[in-house]
SEDORO-954500 format. One line per 3 residues: number of its first residue (from 1); their letters; for each residue x, y, z of C-alpha. Coordinates in steps of 0.02 Angstrom, whole numbers, plus 50000, padded with zeros to 5 digits. Each point is the difference from the previous one (the first is absolute). Last residue first. Example, Ala and Ser with C-alpha at 12.3 -4.5 7.8 and 13.67 -1.06 7.14 Angstrom:
% residues 2
2) SA) 50684,49947,50357  49931,49828,50033
END
This chain:
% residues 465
465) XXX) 42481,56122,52713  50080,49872,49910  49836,49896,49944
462) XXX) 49909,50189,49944  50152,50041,49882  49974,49863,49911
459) XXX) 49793,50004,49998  50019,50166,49953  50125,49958,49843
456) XXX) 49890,49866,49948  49830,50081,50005  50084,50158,49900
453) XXX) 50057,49882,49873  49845,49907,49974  49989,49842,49909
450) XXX) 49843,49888,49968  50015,49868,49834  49943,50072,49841
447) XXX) 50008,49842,49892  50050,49974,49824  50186,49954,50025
444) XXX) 50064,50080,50152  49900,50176,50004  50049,50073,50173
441) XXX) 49869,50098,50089  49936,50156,50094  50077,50121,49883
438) XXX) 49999,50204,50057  50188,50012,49965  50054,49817,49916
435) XXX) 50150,50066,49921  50123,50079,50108  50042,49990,50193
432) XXX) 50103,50111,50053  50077,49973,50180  50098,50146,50083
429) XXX) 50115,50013,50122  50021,50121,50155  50008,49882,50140
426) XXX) 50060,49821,49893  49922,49872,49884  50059,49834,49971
423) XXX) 49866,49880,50082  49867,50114,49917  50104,49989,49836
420) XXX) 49988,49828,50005  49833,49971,50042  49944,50111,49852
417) XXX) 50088,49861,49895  49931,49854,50096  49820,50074,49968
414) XXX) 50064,50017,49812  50050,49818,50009  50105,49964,49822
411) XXX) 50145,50104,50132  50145,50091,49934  50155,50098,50055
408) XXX) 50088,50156,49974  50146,50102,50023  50020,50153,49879
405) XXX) 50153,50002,49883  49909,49925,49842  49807,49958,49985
402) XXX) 49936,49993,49806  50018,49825,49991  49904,49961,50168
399) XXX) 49836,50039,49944  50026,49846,49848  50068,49907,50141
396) XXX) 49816,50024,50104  49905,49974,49870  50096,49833,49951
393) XXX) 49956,49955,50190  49807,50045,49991  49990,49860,49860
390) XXX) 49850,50082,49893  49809,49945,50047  49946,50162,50078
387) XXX) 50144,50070,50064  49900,50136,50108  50142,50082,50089
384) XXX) 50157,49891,50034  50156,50058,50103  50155,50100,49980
381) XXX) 50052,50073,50141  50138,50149,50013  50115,50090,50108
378) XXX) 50061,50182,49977  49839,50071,49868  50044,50128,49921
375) XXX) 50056,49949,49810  49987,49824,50039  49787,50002,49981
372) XXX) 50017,50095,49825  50136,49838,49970  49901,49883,50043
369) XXX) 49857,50074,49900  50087,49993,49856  50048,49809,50023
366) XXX) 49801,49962,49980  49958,50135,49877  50027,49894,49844
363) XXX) 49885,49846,50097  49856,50109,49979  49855,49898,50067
360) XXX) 49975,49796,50033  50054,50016,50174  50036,50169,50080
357) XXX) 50141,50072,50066  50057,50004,50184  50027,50131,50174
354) XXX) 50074,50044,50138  50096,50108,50028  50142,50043,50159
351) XXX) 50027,50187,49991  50139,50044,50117  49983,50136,50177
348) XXX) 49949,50172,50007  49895,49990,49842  49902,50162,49941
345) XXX) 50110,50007,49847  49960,49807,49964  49825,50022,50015
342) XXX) 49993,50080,49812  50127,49910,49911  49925,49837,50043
339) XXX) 49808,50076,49953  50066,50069,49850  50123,49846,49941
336) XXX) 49885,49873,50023  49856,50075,49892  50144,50035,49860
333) XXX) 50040,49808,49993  49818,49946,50027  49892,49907,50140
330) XXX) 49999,50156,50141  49844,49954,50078  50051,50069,50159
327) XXX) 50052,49930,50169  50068,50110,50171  50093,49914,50143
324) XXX) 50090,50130,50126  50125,49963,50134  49976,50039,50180
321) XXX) 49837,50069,49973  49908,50005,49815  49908,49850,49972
318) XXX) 49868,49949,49841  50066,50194,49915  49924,49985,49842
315) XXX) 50080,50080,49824  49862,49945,49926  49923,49809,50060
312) XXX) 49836,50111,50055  49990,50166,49928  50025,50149,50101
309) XXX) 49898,50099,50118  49945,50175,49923  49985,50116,50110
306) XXX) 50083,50148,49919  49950,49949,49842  49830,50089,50039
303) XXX) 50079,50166,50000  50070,49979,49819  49834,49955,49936
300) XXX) 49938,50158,50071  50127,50106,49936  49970,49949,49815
297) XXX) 49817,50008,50005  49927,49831,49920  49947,50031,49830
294) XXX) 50019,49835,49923  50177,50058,49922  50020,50063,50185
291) XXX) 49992,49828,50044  50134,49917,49875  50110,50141,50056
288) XXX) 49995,49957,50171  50056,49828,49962  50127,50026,49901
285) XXX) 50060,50086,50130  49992,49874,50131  50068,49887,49887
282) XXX) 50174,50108,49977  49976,50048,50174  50014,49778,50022
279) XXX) 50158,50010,49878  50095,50120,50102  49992,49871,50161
276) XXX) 49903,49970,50147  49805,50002,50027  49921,50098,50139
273) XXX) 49986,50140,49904  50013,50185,49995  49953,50128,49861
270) XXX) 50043,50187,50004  49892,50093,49884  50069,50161,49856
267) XXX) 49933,50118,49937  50001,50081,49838  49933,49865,49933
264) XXX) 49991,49956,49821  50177,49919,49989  49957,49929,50150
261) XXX) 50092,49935,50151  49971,49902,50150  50138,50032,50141
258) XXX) 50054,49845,50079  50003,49887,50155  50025,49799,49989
255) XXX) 49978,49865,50134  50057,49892,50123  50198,49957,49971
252) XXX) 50016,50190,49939  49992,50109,49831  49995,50159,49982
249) XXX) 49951,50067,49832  50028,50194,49978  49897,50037,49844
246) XXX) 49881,49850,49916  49910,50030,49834  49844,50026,49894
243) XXX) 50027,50038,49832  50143,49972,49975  50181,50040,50086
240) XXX) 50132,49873,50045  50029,49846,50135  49851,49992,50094
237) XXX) 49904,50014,49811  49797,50011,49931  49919,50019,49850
234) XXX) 49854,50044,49979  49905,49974,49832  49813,50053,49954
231) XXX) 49941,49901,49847  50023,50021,49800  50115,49856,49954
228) XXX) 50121,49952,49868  50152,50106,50023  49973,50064,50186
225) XXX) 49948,49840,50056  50172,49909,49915  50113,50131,50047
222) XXX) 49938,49972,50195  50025,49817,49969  50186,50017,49944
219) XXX) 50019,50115,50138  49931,49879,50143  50095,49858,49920
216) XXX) 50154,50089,50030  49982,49985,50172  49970,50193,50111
213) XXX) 49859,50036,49887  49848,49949,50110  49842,50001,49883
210) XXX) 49809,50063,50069  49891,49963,49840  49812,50068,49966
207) XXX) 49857,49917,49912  50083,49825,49988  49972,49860,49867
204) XXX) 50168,50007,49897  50068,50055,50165  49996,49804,50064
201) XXX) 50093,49954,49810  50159,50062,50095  50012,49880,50115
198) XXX) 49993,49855,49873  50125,50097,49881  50118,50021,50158
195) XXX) 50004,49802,50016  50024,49977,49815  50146,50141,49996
192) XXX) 50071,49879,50154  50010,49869,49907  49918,49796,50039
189) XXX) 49844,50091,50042  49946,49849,50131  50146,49944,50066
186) XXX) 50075,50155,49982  49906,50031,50158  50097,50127,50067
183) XXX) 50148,50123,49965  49965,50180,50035  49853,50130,49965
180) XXX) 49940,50152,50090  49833,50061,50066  49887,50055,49870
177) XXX) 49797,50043,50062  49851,49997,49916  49862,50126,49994
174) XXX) 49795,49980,49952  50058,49813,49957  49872,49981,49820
171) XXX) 49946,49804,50009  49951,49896,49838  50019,49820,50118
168) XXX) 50159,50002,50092  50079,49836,50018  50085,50010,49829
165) XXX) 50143,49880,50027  50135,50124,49983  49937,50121,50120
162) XXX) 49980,49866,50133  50168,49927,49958  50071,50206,50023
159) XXX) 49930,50021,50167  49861,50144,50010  49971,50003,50181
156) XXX) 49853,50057,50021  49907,50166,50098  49819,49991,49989
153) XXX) 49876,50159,50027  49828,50034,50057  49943,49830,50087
150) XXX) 49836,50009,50052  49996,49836,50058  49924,49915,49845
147) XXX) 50119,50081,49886  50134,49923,50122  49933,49808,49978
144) XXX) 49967,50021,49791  50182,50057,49995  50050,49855,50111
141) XXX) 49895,49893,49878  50085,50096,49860  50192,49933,50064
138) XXX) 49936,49808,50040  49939,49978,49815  50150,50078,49899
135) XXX) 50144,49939,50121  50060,50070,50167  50108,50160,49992
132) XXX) 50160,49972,50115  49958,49833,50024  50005,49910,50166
129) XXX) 49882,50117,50070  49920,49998,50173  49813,50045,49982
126) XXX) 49945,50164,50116  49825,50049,50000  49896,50136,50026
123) XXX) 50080,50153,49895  50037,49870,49885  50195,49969,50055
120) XXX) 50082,49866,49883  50186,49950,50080  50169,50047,50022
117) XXX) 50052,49975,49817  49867,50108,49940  49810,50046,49976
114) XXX) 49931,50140,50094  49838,50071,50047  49960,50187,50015
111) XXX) 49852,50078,50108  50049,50194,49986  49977,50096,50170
108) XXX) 50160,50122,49962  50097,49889,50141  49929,49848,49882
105) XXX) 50086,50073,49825  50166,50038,50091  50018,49825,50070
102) XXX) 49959,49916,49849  50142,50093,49896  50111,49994,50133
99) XXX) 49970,49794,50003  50016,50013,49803  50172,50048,50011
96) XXX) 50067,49903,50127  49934,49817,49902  50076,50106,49849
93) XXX) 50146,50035,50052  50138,49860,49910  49981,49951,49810
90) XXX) 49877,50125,49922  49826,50023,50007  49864,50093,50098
87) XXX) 49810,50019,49961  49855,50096,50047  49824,49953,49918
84) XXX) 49866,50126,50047  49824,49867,50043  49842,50049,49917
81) XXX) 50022,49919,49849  50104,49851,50097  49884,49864,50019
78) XXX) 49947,49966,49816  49854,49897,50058  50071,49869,50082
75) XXX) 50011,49867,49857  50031,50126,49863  50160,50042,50085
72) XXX) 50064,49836,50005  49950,49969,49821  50091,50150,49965
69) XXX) 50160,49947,50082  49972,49833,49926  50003,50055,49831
66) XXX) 50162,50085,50032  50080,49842,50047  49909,49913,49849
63) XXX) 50063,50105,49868  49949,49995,49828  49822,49929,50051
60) XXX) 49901,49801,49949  49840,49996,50103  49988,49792,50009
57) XXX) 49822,49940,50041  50018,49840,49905  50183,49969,49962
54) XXX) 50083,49986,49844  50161,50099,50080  49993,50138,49901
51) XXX) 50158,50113,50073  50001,50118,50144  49891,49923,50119
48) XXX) 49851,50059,50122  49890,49822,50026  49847,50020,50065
45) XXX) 49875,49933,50125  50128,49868,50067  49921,49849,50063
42) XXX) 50117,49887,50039  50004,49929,49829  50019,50189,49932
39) XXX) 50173,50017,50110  50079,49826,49945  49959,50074,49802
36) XXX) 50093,50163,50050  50151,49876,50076  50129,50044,49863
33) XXX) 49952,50194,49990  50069,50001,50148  50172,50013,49959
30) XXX) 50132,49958,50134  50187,50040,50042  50013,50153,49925
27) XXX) 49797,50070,50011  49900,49974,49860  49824,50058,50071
24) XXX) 49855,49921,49981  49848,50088,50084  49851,49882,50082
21) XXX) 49828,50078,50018  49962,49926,50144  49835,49887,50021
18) XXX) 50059,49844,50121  50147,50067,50082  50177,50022,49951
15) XXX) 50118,50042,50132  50119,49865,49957  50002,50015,49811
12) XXX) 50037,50184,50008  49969,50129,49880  49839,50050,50088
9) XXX) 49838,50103,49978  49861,49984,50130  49811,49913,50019
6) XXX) 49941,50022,49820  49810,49961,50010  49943,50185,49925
3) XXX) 50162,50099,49936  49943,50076,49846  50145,50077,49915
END
């Protein structure tokens, strides 16, 4: 398509500008194929819809969401043919996962950019995200920014909305990772077998696949490469043997130290990390194997892990003296119960948590993650986190249902909340927060309004110093 006098591509009235190519896109609570003829008043160049609207410059596809992926691409020059795709799904360790990734590909001199939940790096720039993967338009003008800069590789987050509305253009991921899957955003899918379907379809368009088997998920997808696909497959396991695996796990409250095994290998590589918990060598794994699939030396990516600082808002530690506060982004049943389960062996005194579940999303998982949370923790908050425009006290109860036998209490303030357990805790106790991990903000109906966890707790503990 000849793109001479369009200005951008948009779906959205209230970013139009004079000269956009304007996409509708039936969406659940609004179609926008019922304000094309608004779009062409204000000057619209074209018109990208998926039925004949009797419009003058209409260009009528089957799917719009896909159209504007290629559109997008088209616009800024097909950004990523010289960029090497990486991407991680799943339901919890992929923010972790893709971190290794990136960290191993720059301590072997590789520029590689990033595109997740904690933010878009562009080997230059850093752009706070509050999207996992940002829509068709915004996603290929980062592309178009790290092609620019040199970039070498990308790492994504590959979240299953993003995968089900088509906001890749025709890519080929030169290796994609599996995590795990668990209850979330059945708000969305509606089942889970919809919600693995959407993560799935990401190795329909991979050149290589890295799968953890230790869910059931994991298996089902490994059976599903090996039966319909022709592409290099590791697999990878804390808990059992595959093809790369972990021997002699230790685990502590700051970190992780295994043996890295190969079926291939005759030798094996001790690992150690400065991020707690079985589930973070499960990442750490996966993410060495994603790198030697790129032809990385295995003991060299192994070496660099060894420095490797953490992720901020996982499995943090914001105070650690008398008492210890540490947040994570733990936001699902089975994310609640890993991290909970984890710093709960290294506890000397209780676990007070803190944490919420979020408006307008899953409300099925809502009582299930009060009862992950009451399965270690000894006292318990129940607060808001990003309510959006849902009563944050009806959250709150429908938490509360799945609490029995561990004493709790609740706050609609989540700075009152983490005041609480500040004005609670004891020498040796610690405070988990859960949900909002690297988040800077509260959503309360459609504004992002400033909220830092860490800021709050320091600022606390600064006043009764």
């Amino acid at each position: 398509m000849n793109f001479d006098g369009v200005s951008g591509i948009t779906d959205n009235s209230l970013e139009f500008k004079e000269n956009n190519i304007f996409v509708c896109i039936k969406g659940e609570n609004f179609d926008g194929h019922s304000i094309a003829g608004e779009m062409l008043e204000k000057g619209a160049s074209a018109i990208v819809t998926e039925r004949d609207l009797n419009l003058p410059k209409q260009i009528i596809v089957e799917n719009s969401r896909k159209h504007f992926a290629k559109l997008s691409s088209d616009f800024y020059g097909n950004p990523t043919k010289n960029i090497k795709l990486l991407a991680a799904t799943g339901t919890n360790g992929k923010s972790t996962t893709i971190a290794l990734i990136k960290h191993i590909l720059e301590k072997q001199g590789k520029k590689t950019g990033s595109i997740g939940t904690i933010g878009y790096d562009t080997v230059g720039k850093f752009y706070e995200a509050h999207l996992t993967l940002p829509r068709q338009n915004e996603l290929y003008r980062l592309f178009r920014e790290m092609a620019d800069n040199g970039a070498e590789y990308c790492v994504v987050e590959a979240s299953s909305q993003a995968l089900s509305q088509d906001r890749f253009a025709e890519e080929s991921f030169a290796c994609s990772v599996f995590t795990n899957l668990t209850q979330d955003h059945l708000d969305w899918h509606k089942t889970m077998e919809d919600y693995f379907l959407a993560k799935r379809s990401l190795f329909d368009i991979s050149k290589s696949a890295v799968v953890c088997i230790d869910d059931k998920y994991g298996e089902r997808l490994v059976q599903y490469i090996k039966a319909t696909k022709e592409i290099p497959l590791i697999t990878y396991s804390v808990k059992d043997f595959a093809s790369h695996y972990a021997v002699n796990l230790k685990l502590n409250n700051t970190g992780v130290s295994y043996w890295f095994s190969s079926e291939k290998e005759k030798k094996s590589y001790q690992v150690k990390l400065s991020l707690p918990g079985s589930y973070n060598a499960a990442n750490s794994i996966a993410a060495i194997s994603v790198c030697v699939q790129m032809g990385i030396n295995l003991e060299d990516a192994i070496k660099t892990l060894a420095d490797f600082k953490g992720v901020k808002g996982r499995s943090e530690v914001i105070y650690n003296e008398n008492f210890t506060v540490i947040r994570d982004y733990a936001h699902t049943p089975d994310a609640l119960v890993k991290f909970l389960e984890n710093i709960k062996s290294s506890a000397n005194g209780r676990l007070i948590c803190v944490f919420g579940a979020p408006g307008e999303r899953d409300v099925m998982k809502r009582p299930l993650m009060g009862e992950a949370a009451a399965r270690y923790a000894d006292f318990i908050i129940v607060t808001s986190d990003n309510p959006r425009f849902e009563d944050r006290e009806k959250i709150i109860s429908q938490v509360c249902k799945g609490i029995e036998s561990v004493p709790y209490e609740t706050y609609t303030c989540r700075e009152q909340a983490i005041t609480a357990a500040l004005e609670r805790v004891e020498k040796g106790d610690i405070i988990a927060l859960c949900g909002k991990g690297h988040e800077t903000y509260q959503v309360i109906g459609d504004e992002y309004m400033p909220f830092d966890e860490r800021e709050i707790v320091l600022n606390f503990i600064n006043e009764k110093k």
